[in-house]
C-alpha positions as CSV (number, residue, x, y, z in Angstrom):
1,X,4.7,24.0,13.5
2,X,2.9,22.0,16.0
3,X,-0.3,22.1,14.1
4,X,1.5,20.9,10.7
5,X,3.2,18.4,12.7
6,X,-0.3,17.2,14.0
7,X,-1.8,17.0,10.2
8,X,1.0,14.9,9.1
9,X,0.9,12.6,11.7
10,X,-3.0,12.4,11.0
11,X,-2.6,12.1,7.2
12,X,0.2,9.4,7.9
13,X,-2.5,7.0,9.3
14,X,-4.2,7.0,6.4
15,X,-1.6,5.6,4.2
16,X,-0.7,3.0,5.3
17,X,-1.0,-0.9,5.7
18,X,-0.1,-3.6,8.2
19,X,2.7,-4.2,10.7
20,X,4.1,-8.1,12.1
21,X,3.0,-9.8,14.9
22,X,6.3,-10.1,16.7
23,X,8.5,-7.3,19.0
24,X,5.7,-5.4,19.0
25,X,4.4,-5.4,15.5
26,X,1.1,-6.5,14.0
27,X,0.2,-8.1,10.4
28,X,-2.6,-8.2,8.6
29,X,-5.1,-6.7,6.1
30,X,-5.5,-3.0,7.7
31,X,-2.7,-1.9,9.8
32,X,0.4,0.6,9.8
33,X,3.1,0.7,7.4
34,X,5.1,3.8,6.0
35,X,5.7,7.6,7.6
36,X,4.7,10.6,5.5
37,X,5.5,14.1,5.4
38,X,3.5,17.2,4.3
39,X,0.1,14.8,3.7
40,X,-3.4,16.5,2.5
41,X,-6.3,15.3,0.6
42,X,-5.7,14.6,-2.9
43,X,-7.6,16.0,-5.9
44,X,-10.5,14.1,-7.5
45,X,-8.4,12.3,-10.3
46,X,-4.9,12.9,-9.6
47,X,-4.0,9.4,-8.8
48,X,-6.0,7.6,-11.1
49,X,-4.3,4.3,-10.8
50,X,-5.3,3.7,-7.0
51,X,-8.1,1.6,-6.2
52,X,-9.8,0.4,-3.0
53,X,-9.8,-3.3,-2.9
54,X,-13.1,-4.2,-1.3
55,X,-14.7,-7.2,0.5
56,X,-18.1,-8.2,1.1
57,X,-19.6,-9.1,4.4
58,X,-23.3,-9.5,5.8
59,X,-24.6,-7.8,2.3
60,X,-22.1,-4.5,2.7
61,X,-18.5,-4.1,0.3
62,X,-16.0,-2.7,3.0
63,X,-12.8,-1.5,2.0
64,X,-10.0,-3.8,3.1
65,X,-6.6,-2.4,1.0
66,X,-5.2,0.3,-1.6
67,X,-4.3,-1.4,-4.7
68,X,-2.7,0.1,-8.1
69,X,-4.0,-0.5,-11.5
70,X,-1.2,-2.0,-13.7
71,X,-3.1,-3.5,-16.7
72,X,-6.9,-3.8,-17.8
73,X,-7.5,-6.8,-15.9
74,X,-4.9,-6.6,-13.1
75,X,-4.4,-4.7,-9.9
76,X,-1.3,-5.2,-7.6
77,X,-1.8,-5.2,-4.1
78,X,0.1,-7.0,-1.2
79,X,-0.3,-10.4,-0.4
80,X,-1.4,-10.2,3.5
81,X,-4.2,-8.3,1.8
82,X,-5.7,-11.0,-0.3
83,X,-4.5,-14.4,2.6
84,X,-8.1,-15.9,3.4
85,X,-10.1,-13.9,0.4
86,X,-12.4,-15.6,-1.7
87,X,-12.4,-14.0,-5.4
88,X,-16.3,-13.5,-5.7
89,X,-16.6,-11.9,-2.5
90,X,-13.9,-9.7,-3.3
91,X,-14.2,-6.6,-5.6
92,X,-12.1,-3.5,-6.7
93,X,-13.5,0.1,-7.4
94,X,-11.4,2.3,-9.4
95,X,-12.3,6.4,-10.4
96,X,-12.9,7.4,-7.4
97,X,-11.1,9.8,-4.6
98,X,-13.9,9.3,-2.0
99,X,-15.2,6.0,-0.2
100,X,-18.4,6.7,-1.2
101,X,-20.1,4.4,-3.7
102,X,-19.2,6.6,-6.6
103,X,-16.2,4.4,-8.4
104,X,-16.8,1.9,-11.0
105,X,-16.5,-1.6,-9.3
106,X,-14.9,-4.8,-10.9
107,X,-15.9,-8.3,-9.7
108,X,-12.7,-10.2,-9.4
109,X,-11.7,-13.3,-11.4
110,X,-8.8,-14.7,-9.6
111,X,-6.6,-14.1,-6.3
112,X,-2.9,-14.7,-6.8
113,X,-0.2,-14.7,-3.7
114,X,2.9,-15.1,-4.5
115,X,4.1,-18.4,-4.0
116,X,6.8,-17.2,-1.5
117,X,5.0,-15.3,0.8
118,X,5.5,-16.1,4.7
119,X,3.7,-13.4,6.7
120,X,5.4,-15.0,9.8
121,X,9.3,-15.2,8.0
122,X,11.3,-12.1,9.5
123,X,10.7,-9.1,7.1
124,X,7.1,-10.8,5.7
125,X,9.2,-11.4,2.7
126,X,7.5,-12.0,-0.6
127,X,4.5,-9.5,0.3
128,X,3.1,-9.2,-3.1
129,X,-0.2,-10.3,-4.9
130,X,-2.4,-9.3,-7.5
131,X,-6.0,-9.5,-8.5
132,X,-7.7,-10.7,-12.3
133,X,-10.3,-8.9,-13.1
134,X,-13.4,-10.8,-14.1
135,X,-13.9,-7.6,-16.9
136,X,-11.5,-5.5,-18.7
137,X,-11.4,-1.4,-17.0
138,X,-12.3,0.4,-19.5
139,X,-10.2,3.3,-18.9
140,X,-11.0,7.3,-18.7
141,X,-9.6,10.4,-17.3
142,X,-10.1,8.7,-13.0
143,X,-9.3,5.7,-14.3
144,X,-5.6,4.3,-15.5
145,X,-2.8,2.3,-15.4
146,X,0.6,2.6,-13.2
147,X,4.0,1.9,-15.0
148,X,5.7,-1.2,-13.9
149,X,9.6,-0.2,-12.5
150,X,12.4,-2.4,-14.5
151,X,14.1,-4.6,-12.2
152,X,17.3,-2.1,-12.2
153,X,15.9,1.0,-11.4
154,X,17.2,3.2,-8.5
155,X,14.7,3.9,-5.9
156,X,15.9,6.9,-3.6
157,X,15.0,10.4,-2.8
158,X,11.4,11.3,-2.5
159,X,7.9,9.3,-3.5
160,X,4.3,9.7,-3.0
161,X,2.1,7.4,-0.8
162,X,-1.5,7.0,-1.0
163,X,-4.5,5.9,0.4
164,X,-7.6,5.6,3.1
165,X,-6.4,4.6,5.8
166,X,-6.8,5.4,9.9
167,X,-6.3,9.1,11.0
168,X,-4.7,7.8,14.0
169,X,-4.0,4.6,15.6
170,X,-7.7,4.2,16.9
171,X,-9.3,6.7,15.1
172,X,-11.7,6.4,11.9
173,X,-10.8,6.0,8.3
174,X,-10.3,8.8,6.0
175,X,-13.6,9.4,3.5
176,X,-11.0,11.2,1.0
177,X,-8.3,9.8,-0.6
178,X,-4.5,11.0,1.4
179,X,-1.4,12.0,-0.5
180,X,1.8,12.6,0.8
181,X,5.6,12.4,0.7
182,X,7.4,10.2,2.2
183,X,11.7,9.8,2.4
184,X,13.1,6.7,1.0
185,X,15.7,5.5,2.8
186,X,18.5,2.7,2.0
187,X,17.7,-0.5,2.8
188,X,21.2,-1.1,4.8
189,X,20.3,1.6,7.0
190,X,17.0,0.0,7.0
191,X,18.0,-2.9,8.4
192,X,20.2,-1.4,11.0
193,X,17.0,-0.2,12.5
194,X,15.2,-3.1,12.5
195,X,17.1,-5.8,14.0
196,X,15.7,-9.3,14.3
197,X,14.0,-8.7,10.9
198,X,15.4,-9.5,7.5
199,X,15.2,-6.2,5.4
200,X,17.0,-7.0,2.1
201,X,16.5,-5.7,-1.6
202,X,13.1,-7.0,-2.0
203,X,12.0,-4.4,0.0
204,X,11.8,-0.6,-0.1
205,X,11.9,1.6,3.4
206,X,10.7,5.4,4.5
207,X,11.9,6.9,7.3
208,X,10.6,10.5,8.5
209,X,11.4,10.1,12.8
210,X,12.5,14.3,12.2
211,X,9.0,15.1,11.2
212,X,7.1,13.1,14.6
213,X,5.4,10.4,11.7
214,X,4.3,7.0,12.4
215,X,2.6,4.0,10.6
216,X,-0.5,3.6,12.2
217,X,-3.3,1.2,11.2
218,X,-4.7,1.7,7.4
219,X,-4.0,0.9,3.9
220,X,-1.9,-2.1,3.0
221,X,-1.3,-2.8,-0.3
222,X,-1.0,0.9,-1.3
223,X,1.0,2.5,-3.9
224,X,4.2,4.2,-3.2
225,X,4.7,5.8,-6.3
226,X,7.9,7.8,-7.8
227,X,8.1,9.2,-11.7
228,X,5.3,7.5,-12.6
229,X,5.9,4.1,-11.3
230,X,4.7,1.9,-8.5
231,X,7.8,1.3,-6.9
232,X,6.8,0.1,-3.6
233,X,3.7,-2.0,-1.7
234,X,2.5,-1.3,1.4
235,X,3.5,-4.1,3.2
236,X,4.8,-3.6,7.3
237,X,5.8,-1.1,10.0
238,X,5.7,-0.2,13.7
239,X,2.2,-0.9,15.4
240,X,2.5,2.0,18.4
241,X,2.6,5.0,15.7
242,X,5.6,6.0,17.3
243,X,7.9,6.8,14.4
244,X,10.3,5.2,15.9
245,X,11.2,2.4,13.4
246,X,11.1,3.1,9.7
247,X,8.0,1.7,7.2
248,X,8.5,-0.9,4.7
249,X,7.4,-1.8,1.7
250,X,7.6,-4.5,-1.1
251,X,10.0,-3.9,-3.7
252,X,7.8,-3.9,-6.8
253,X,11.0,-4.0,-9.2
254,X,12.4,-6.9,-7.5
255,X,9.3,-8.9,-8.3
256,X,9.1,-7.2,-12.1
257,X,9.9,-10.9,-13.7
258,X,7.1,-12.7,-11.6
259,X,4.8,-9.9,-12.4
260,X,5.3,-10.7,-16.2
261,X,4.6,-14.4,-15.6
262,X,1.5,-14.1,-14.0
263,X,-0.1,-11.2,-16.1
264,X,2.1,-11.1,-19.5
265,X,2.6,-7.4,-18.6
C-alpha cells in the first residue's frame, strides 16, 4: 500500500498545472493543480488529443503546458498558460507520448485569453485560452481531436487527467506522458474547502485527500477528460502537495458558447 501510495503521489505531480499566489497558493504557467489516483505511464497513442504547448528560449522549445486538440487549427489550453507569450515564439507538438522531439510541431498563429480572465480575482476565474494554428493538423492515428462538452452536461464520477508534469514538488518532469484518475467532486463542497476563494460553476474540482495525493508543480492547461470530452482545464490548486485542499479546474462546458465564437467549432 505504501509503495502504490508513493507512485500516485509521484504520478500526481505530473499532471498538473498552477496554483494562486495568495494563502499559500501559487499561479502561473507550471505549477500544481488536480489530485490523481492509480496514475502510470500512458501508452504511445492513447490520448491522442494532448499536446505539449512549447515556448522558445535562448534557441531551445521548452515545454511550458498540456493543451487538448479541439479542431485542426485550435488547441485549448488555460489562459495563465498563454499571459506574456508571444505567438511566434510559441509552438505546439502533437503525436507524441514522450518529450522528446518526436511529435509533429505547429507554429502558432494567434494567442487568445479570454477576455475575463483575472489571475489575481479569487478562484482565477475565467482560466481559459486557446491557440490558432498557423497550419491545419493533419490528423492520424497519435494525432486527433477532443469533443467539446455541451453547456448542460453533468460532470461527476470519475475522469482521466493527463500530462508531464513534476514527479514531486521539486523534483524533475516526467519524459512520458501520465495518466490517471482523478474523483470529481461537487463544486458546493468545493467551495466549502476553499474559503476566501470563489469556486462557482465555471469551474470543475477533484478531491482524493483518502488516497495521500497532492497538486504539485506541473502541467497547467491539461485535459481532464470524461466520455470522450474535455471537460475540465487545468487551472489551480494547493502549492505544498499536501492534498489537503482539492484541485480545480476550468469548466470547459461553461465556456462552450465563447469557444464557438472564437473558433466556429
Amino acid at each position: 500500500m505504501t509503495r502504490r501510495r508513493d507512485r500516485l503521489e509521484r504520478v500526481l505531480a505530473s499532471v498538473l498545472g498552477a496554483v494562486l499566489l495568495a494563502a499559500g497558493l501559487i499561479a502561473g504557467g507550471a505549477g500544481p493543480a488536480a489530485a490523481v489516483v492509480g496514475g502510470t505511464d500512458a501508452p504511445a497513442g492513447a490520448y491522442p488529443y494532448q499536446v505539449s504547448l512549447q515556448v522558445q528560449s535562448s534557441g531551445r522549445w521548452n515545454h511550458t503546458c498540456g493543451g487538448s486538440i479541439v479542431g485542426q487549427q485550435w488547441v485549448l489550453t488555460a489562459a495563465h498558460c498563454l499571459a506574456g507569450l508571444v505567438a511566434s515564439r510559441t509552438r505546439v507538438v502533437a503525436g507524441a507520448n514522450t518529450l522528446d522531439p518526436t511529435g509533429t510541431a505547429y507554429p502558432v498563429r494567434e494567442l487568445i485569453l479570454h477576455q475575463g480572465y483575472d489571475r489575481n480575482a479569487p478562484g482565477m476565474p475565467n482560466d481559459i485560452g486557446l491557440l490558432k494554428l498557423s497550419t491545419p493538423i493533419g490528423y492520424t492515428p497519435l494525432i486527433q481531436p477532443i469533443a467539446l462538452p455541451a453547456l448542460t452536461d453533468p460532470i461527476g464520477g470519475s475522469a482521466t487527467l493527463t500530462g508531464w508534469g513534476r514527479l514531486s514538488g521539486s523534483g524533475q518532469a516526467p519524459n512520458i506522458l501520465q495518466q490517471a484518475a482523478v474523483t470529481i467532486l461537487p463544486v458546493g463542497e468545493c467551495q466549502l474547502r476553499w474559503p476566501g476563494q470563489n469556486i462557482n460553476t465555471t469551474h470543475v474540482c477533484t478531491y482524493d485527500r483518502a488516497a495521500h495525493l497532492s497538486a504539485c508543480e506541473g502541467d497547467s492547461g491539461g485535459p481532464l477528460a470524461q466520455y470522450g470530452r474535455v471537460v475540465g482545464i487545468v487551472s489551480w490548486g494547493v502549492a505544498n502537495c499536501s492534498g489537503q485542499y482539492p484541485s480545480v479546474f476550468t469548466n470547459v462546458g461553461a465556456y462552450r458558447t465563447w469557444i464557438t465564437t472564437k473558433t466556429g467549432i
